[in-house]
N, C-alpha and C positions, 0 to 999 in steps of 0.2 A: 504494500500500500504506500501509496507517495503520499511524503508531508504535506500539509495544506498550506495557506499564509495565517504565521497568527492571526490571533484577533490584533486588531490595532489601527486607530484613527487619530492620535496626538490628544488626546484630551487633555483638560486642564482646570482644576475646583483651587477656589480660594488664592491667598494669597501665595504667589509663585513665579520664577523666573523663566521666561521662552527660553531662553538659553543657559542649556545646562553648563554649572560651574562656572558661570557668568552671573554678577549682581544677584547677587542671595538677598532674598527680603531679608532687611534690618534684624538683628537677633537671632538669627535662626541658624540651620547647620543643614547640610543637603545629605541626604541619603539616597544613592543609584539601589533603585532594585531592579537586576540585568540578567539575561538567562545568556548562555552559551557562550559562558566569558563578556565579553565586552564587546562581541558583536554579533549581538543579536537584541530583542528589542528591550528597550530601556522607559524607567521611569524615575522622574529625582523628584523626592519627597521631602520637607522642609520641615523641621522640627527645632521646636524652641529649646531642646535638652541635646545635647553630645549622643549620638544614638550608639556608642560606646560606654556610656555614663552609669554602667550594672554596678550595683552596693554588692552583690556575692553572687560567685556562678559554681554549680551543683550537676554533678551528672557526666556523664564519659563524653559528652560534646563539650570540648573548649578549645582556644587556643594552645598552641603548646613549641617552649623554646627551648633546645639543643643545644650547647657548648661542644664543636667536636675538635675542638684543641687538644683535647685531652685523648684523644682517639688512638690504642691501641698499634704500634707499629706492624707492618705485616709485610712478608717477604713476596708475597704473593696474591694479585689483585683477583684471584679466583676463590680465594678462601675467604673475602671477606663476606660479612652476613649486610643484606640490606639493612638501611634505618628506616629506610619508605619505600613499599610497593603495591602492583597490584597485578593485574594479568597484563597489564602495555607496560608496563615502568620500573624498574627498579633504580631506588638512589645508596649507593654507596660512598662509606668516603677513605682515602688509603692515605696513609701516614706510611713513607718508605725512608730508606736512604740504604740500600743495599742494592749492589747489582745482583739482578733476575740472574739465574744458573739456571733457569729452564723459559718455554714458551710457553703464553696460553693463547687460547683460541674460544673465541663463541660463539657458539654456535644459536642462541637463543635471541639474537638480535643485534643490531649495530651499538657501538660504543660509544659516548660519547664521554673524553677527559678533559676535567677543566683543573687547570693547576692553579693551585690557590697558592702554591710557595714554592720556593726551589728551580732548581731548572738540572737539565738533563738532557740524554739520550735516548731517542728511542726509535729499535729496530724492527721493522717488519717485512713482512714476504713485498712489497714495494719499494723500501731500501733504507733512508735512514732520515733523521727527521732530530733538530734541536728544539730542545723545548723551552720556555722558560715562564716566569710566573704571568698570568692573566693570558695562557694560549688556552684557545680552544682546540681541541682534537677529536673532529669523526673518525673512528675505525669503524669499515664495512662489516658486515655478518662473517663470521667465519678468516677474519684477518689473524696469520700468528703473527705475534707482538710479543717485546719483552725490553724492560728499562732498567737504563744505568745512568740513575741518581748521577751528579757531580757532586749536590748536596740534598740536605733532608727533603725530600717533598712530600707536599700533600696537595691531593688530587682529587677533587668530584668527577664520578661517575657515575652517569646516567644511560640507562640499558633499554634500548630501548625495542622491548621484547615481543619478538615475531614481526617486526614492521621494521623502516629505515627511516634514518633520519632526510631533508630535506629542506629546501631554503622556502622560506614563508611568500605567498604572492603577494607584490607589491603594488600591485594597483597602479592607481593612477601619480603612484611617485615615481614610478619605472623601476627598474631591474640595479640599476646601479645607486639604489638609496639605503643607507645602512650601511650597508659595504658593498662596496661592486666585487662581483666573482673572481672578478681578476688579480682580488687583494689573497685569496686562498693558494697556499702552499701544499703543497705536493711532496711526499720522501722522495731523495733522490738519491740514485747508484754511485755514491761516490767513493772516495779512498779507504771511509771508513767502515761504509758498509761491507767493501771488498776485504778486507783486513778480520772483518770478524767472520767470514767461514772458513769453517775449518771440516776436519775428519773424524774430532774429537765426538765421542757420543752425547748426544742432545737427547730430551723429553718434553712431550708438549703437555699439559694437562687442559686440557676440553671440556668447556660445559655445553651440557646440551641438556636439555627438558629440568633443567637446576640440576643432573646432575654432574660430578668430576671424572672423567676418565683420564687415563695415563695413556700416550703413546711415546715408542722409544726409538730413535735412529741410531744411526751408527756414525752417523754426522750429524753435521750444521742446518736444518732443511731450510733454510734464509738464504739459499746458494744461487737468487735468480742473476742472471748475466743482463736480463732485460725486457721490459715488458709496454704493452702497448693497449689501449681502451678508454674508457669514461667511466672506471669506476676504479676509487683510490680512496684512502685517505687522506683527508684536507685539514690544515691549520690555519687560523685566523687568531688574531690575540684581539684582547679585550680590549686595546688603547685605539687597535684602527674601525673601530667602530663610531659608524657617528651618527649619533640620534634621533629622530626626528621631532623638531620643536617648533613653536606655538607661541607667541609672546601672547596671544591672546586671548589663550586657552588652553585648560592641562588637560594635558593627552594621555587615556587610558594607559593601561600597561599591554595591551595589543598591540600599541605603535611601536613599542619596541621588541618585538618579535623577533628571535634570531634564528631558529630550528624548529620543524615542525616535524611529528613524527605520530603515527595511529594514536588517539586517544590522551594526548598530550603537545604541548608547546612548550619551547624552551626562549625565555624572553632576558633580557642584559639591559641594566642600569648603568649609566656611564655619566658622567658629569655634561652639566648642560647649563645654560641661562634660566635663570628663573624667568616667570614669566612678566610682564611689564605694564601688560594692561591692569590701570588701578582695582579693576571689581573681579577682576579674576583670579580665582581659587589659586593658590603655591602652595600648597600641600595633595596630597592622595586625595581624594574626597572617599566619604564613608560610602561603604556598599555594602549589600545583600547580596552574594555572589551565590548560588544556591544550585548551581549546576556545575562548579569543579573547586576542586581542595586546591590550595595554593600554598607553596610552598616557596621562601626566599632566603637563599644562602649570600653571607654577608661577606665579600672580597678584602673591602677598603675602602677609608674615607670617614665622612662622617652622614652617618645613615638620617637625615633630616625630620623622617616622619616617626623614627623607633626615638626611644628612652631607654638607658643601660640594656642596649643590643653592641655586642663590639665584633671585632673582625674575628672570622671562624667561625660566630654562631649559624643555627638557622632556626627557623622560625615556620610552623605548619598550621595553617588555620583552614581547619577542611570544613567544608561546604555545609550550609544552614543554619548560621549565625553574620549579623553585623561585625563588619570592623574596617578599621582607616587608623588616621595617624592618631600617636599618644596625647595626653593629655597639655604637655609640655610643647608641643607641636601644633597647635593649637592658637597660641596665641600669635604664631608667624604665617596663619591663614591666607591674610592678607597683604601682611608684609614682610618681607624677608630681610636681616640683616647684611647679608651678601649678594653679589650680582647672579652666583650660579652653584651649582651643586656639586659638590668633589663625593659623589659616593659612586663603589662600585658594586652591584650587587647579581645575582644570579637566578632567575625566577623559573619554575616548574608549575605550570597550572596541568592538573589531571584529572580529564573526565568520570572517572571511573574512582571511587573512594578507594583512599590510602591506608594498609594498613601496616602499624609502626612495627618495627624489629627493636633489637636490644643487641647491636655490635657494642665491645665491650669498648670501655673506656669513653662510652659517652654521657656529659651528664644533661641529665632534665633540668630547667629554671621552672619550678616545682610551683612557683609564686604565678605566674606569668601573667596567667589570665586575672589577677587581681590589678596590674598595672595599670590598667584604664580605670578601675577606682576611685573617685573621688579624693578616697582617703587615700591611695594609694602612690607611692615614691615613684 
């Protein structure tokens, strides 16, 4: 059966602004209630109270905030346990600084690594690839891969299971907004990737259906001489991205869309101008997001709309509850002390509700949902 057109005709009761996040009636606080993320249809509801402004919350639906600085080192990006998934997604996060002595491979979906620290090597059946803090890296389904740290790194990975990843359609800003494709890196067969095959025995270890198998050669299997196609792994970092902005008008978190993949989108926060028209919204505006869990890992910077969120955290507030910026954030609605925003941050919105793991050495901010509180720090 095909979808129909929602119901929907713009209507509009009481006192209220035609343009959303534009000239809020006097005293009031805007609330988007949106289905389908952020594009699909919308309604902004005006309220005299902070529609974050809860005295106590009760019950297994709430916000919920991660520290994963403390995150458990591991030799091997195959053995870590998710901290959010679901049947399209799984998010991991790896704390290394040992070079890999074996390959892995996955078979359960494309890979995507975001280095949150560190920089490095790293080698695959395509050839050899530097890495360093705020790169993004797709690996294809079934790519072997394996990394040698320079120094400690720590890596977000996102799985993105039984489907690939893909660049978001840009519409009517064209192909080349955000980043043009031609800013993406490719490994390439050079001295050192040549330098590291050898005869020497190799094992791969392979996940497929979540489970680990072991394969064993008698060599290096990373021995390509040279390969030719349109499907690779690609690098992009986080600095050559460039945002799309609004002076006079804050633009959802769909404008910044960086990867799209079955059942999920992978969106990048990067520093930008605030916005300049005097009546328009400089902070998040409040939502009722009710149709995907969202989830945002914190790079660097200073995160404008959070209150004691620091770099490494992350933050999960899934679907069927209000939320926008803190308390504290609040009062620079209107007005911003700076001209633009130095934060960088890493967003996962997912269709399909997330359910939490327990990789060790992560701790919970057990408080979290109390920080929009009144009384609350």
């Amino acid at each position: 059966m095909k979808h129909s057109k929602p119901i929907s005709a713009g209507w509009l009761q009481g006192d209220a602004s035609r343009q959303a996040h534009v000239g809020l009636p006097p005293g009031t606080f805007e609330r988007e209630l949106g289905r389908e993320g952020f594009f699909g249809p919308a309604t902004q509801m005006y309220h005299t109270h902070p529609p974050t402004g809860w005295s106590s919350w009760e019950g297994p639906l709430r916000p919920r905030a991660f520290d994963l600085t403390g995150s458990t080192r591991n030799d091997s990006p195959a053995q870590l346990i998710p901290l959010l998934h679901n049947d399209q997604v799984k998010l991991r996060f790896w704390n290394t600084d040992q070079a890999m002595d074996h390959l892995v491979r996955n078979a359960d979906g494309d890979e995507l690594l975001f280095v949150h620290a560190g920089e490095g090597a790293l080698f695959c059946d395509y050839g050899h690839l530097r890495l360093r803090r705020g790169d993004y890296v797709v690996l294809p389904r079934g790519t072997m891969w394996r990394m040698e740290p320079d120094t400690a790194m720590a890596i977000l990975m996102v799985e993105a299971s039984g489907s690939r990843y893909a660049l978001p359609d840009k519409g009517i800003v064209g192909q080349h907004a955000i980043f043009d494709p031609a800013m993406l890196d490719t490994p390439v067969l050079d001295q050192a990737f040549m330098e590291q095959q050898s005869e020497d025995p190799w094992r791969i270890v392979v996940k497929c259906r979540n489970e680990l198998s072991t394969v064993r050669y008698p060599f290096n299997p990373l021995d390509a001489v040279g390969w030719s196609g349109d499907l690779a792994p690609v690098r992009i970092n986080i600095e050559h991205i460039r945002p799309l902005m609004s002076h006079r008008y804050h633009l959802p978190p769909s404008a910044h869309t960086t990867f799209v993949a079955d059942g999920f989108v992978i969106c990048t926060f990067v520093p930008r101008p605030f916005e300049t028209d005097p009546d328009a919204l400089k902070v998040p505006f409040f939502h009722s997001n009710d149709d995907y869990d969202e989830v945002l890992f914190y790079h660097a910077g200073d995160f404008f709309s959070r209150d004691n969120i620091d770099v490494g955290m992350l933050t999960f507030h899934p679907a069927g509850f209000t939320h926008g910026p803190h308390p504290k954030a609040l009062a620079n609605m209107l007005t911003q002390s700076k001209p633009a925003t130095d934060e960088y941050a890493v967003m996962l919105d997912a269709r399909q509700p997330l359910i939490l793991g327990a990789p060790d050495g992560v701790r919970e901010l057990e408080q979290y949902a109390d920080s929009w509180c009144a009384t609350g720090e």
